[in-house]
C-alpha positions as CSV (number, residue, x, y, z in Angstrom):
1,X,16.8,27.1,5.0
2,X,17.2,28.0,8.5
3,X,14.4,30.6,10.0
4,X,14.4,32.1,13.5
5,X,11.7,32.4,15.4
6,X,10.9,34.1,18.6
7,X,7.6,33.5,20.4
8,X,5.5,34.1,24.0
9,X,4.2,30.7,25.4
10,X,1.8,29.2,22.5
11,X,2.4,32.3,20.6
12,X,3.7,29.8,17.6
13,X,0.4,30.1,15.2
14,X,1.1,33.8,14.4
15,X,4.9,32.8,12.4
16,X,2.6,29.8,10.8
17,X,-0.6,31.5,9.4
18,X,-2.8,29.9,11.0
19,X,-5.9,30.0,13.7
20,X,-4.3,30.4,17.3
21,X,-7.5,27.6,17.9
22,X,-5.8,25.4,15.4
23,X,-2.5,25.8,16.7
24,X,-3.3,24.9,20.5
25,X,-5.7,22.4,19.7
26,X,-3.6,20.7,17.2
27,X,-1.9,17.1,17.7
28,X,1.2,18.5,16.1
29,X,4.6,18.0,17.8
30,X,5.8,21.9,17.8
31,X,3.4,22.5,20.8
32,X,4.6,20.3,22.6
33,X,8.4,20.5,22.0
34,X,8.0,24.4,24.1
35,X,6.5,22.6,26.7
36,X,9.1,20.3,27.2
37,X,11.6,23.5,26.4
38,X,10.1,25.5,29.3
39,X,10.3,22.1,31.6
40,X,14.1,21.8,31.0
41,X,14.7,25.5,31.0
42,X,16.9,24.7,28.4
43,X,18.2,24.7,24.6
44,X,16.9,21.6,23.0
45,X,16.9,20.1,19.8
46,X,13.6,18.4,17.6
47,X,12.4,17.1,14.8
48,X,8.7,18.4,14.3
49,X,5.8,18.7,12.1
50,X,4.1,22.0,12.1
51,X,0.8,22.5,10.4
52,X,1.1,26.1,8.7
53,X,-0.5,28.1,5.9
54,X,1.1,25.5,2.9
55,X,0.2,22.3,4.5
56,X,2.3,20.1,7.1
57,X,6.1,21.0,7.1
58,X,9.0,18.9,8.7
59,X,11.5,20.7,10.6
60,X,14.8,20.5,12.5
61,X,14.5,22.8,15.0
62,X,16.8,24.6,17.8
63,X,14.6,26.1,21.3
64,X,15.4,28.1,24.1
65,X,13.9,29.3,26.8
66,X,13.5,33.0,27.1
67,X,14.3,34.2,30.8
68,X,13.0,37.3,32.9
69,X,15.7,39.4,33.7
70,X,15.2,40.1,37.1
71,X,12.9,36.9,38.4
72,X,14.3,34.1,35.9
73,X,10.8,33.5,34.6
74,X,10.2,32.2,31.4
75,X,8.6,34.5,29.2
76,X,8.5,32.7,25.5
77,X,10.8,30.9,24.0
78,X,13.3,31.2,20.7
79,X,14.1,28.8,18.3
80,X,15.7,28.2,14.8
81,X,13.9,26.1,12.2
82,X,15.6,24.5,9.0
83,X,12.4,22.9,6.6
84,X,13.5,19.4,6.1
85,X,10.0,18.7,4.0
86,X,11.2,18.1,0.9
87,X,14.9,16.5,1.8
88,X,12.6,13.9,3.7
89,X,10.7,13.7,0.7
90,X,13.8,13.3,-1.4
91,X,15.3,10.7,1.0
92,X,12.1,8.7,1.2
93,X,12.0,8.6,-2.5
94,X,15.7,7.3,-3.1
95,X,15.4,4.6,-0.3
96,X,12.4,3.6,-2.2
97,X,13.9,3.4,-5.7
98,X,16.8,1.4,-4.5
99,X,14.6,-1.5,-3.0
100,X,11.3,-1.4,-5.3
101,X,10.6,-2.5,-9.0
102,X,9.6,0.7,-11.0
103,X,7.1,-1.4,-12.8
104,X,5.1,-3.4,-10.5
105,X,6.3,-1.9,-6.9
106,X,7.2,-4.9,-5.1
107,X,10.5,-5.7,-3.9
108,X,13.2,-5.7,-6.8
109,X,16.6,-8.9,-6.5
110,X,19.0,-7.1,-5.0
111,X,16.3,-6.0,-1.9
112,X,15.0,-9.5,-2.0
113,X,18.3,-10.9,-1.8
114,X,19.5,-8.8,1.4
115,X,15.9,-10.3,3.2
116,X,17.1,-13.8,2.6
117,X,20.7,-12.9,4.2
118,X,19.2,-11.6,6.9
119,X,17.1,-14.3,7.5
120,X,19.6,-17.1,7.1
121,X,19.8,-18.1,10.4
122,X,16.6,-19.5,10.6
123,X,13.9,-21.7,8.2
124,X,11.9,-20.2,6.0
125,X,9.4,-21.1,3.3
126,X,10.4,-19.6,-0.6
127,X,8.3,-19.4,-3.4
128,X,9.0,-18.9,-7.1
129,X,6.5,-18.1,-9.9
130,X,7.1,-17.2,-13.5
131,X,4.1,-16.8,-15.9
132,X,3.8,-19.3,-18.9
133,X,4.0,-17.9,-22.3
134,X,5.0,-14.7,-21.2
135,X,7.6,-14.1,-24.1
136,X,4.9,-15.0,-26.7
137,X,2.3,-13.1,-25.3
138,X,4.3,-10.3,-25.0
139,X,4.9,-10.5,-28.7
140,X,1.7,-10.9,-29.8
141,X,0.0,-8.3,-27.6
142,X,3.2,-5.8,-27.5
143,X,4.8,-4.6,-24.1
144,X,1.9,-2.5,-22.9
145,X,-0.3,-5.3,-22.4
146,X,2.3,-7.4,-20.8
147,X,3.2,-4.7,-18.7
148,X,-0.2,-4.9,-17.6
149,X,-0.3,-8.6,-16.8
150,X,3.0,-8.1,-14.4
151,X,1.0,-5.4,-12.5
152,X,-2.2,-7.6,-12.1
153,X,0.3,-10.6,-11.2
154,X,2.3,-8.2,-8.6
155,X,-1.1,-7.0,-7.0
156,X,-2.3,-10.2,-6.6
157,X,1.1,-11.2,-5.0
158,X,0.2,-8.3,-2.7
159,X,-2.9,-9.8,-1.6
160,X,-2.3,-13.2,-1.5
161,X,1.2,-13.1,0.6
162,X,2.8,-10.4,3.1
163,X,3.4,-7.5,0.7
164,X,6.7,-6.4,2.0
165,X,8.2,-9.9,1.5
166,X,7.0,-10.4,-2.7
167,X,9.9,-9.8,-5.1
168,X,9.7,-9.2,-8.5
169,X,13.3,-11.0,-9.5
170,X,13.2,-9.3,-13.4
171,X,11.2,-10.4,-16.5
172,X,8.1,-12.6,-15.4
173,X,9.6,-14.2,-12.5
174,X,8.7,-13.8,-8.9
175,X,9.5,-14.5,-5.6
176,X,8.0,-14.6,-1.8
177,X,9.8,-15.0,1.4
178,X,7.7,-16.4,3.9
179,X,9.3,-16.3,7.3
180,X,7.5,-19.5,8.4
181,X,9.1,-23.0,7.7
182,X,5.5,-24.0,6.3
183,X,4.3,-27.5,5.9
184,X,4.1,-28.7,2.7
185,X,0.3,-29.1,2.6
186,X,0.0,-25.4,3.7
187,X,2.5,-23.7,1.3
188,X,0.9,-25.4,-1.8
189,X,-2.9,-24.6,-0.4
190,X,-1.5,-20.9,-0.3
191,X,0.2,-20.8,-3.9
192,X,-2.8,-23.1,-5.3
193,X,-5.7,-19.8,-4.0
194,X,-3.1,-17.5,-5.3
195,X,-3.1,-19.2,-8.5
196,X,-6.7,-19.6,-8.4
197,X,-7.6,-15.9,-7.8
198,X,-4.6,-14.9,-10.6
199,X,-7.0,-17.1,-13.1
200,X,-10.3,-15.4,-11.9
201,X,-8.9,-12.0,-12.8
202,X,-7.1,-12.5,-16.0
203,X,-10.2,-14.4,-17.4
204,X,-11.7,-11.0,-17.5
205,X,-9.6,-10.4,-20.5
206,X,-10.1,-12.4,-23.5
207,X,-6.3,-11.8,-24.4
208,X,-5.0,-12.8,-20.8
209,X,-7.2,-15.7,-20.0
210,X,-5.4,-18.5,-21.3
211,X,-2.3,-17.2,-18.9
212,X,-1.2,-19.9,-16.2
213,X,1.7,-19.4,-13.6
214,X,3.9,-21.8,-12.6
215,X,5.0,-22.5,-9.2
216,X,8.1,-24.0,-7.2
217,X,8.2,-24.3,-3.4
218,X,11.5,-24.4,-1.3
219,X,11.9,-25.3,2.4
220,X,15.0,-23.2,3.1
221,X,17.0,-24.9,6.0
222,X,19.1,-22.7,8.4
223,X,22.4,-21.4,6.9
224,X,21.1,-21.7,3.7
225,X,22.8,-18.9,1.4
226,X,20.3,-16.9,-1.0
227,X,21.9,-18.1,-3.6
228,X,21.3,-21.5,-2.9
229,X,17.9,-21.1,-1.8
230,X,17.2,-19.3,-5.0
231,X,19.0,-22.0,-7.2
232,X,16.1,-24.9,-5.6
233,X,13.4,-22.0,-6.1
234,X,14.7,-22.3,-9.9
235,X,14.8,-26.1,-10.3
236,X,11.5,-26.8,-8.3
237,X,10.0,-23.7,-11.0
238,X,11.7,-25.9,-13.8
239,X,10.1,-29.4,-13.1
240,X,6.5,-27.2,-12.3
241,X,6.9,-25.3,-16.3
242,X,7.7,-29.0,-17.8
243,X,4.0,-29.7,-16.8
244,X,2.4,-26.2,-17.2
245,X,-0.6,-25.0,-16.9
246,X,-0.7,-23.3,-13.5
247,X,1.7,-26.8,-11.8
248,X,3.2,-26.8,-8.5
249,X,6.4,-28.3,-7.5
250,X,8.4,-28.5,-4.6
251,X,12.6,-28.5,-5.3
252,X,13.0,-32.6,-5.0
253,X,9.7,-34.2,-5.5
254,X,7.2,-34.7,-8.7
255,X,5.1,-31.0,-9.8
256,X,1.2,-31.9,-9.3
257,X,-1.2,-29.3,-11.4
């Protein structure tokens, strides 16, 4: 919804409900868009952030300078205000959705997938995890419980590697981009404390304890499609579940545990 207002020189606190103290003192962009108003003596448009009587509101906003009549002083200023809060809300919301996993609220495939196009160009490090036993845990415990693992796994994910760059590809499998081309002694030491800290917490669950996660390790080479950096993730992840219990395995050589 649009709302005009029409105020003297820091005159805005009176439309917002609040302290004229608060207003002037405040770090909030509104007092400073009528400054820069009366120093281009002319209509401009903004996006601020108000504080007012409800809390902080986003707007799109129209000024203008008001002149004197006679000497072509400024005497306040006049703008138009549309409340944006909640459509930036909304948008944040949807752009989150479309590039999260509800359950765990890392990166979902199709997200992760549009990181490794757009870092084709260059080498990078992948890593694939799934968790051993999942499916039979899952139906011995029921979905809550293994709902519960995936968040501890995610979170751990979080800590242990860039958070923006962990995936959760669907079921128990994971992913992390790494844009470093890493050596090979340095991406297992980083997947072997992962693992290691992964253990420590599900071992404070009788039920979970005996939970493992595999690993695989790719070095993506330049021009490397996701696809095919995501097919080596797979068979390195392959060889490391045919030894189990927490291996690690990098796409053409033997899995070590």
């Amino acid at each position: 919804m649009w709302r005009a207002k029409t105020t003297t020189i820091s005159g805005g606190f009176r439309i917002w409900g609040i302290p004229r103290e608060v207003y002037e003192s405040s770090d909030y962009v509104c007092v400073e868009t009528e400054e820069d108003v009366l120093k281009a003596r002319k209509t401009c448009l903004y996006d601020e952030e108000v504080m007012s009587a409800q809390g902080l509101r986003k707007l799109k906003t129209y000024k203008t300078p008001i002149f004197d009549e006679d000497s072509q002083d400024i005497i306040g200023t006049v703008g138009i205000a549309r409340d944006i809060t909640r459509e930036k809300e909304y948008r944040s919301t949807i752009q989150r959705l479309t590039r999260e996993d509800q359950l765990t609220s890392l990166l979902n495939r199709e997200y992760f997938y549009d990181i490794l196009k757009k870092n084709n160009s260059q080498a990078y490090t992948l890593l694939s995890f799934d968790i051993e036993g999942f499916h039979g845990f899952n139906e011995r415990y029921g979905h809550p419980l293994g709902d519960a693992v995936l968040q501890i796994v995610a979170e751990e994910l979080r800590s242990a590697f860039t958070a923006n760059h962990a995936a959760r590809l669907g079921g128990d499998e994971f992913a992390v981009f790494l844009p470093d081309d890493l050596s090979d002694e340095t991406a297992e030491a980083s997947v072997k404390a992962f693992q290691e800290q992964l253990s420590f917490m599900l071992s404070m669950d009788d039920r979970m304890k005996h939970l493992r996660v595999n690993a695989g390790i790719v070095h993506a080479l330049p021009g490397m499609t996701p696809e095919q950096a995501i097919h080596d993730s797979g068979m390195a992840l392959d060889r490391a579940k045919k030894v189990g219990g927490g291996a690690c395995c990098f796409s053409r050589e033997t899995a070590t545990a």
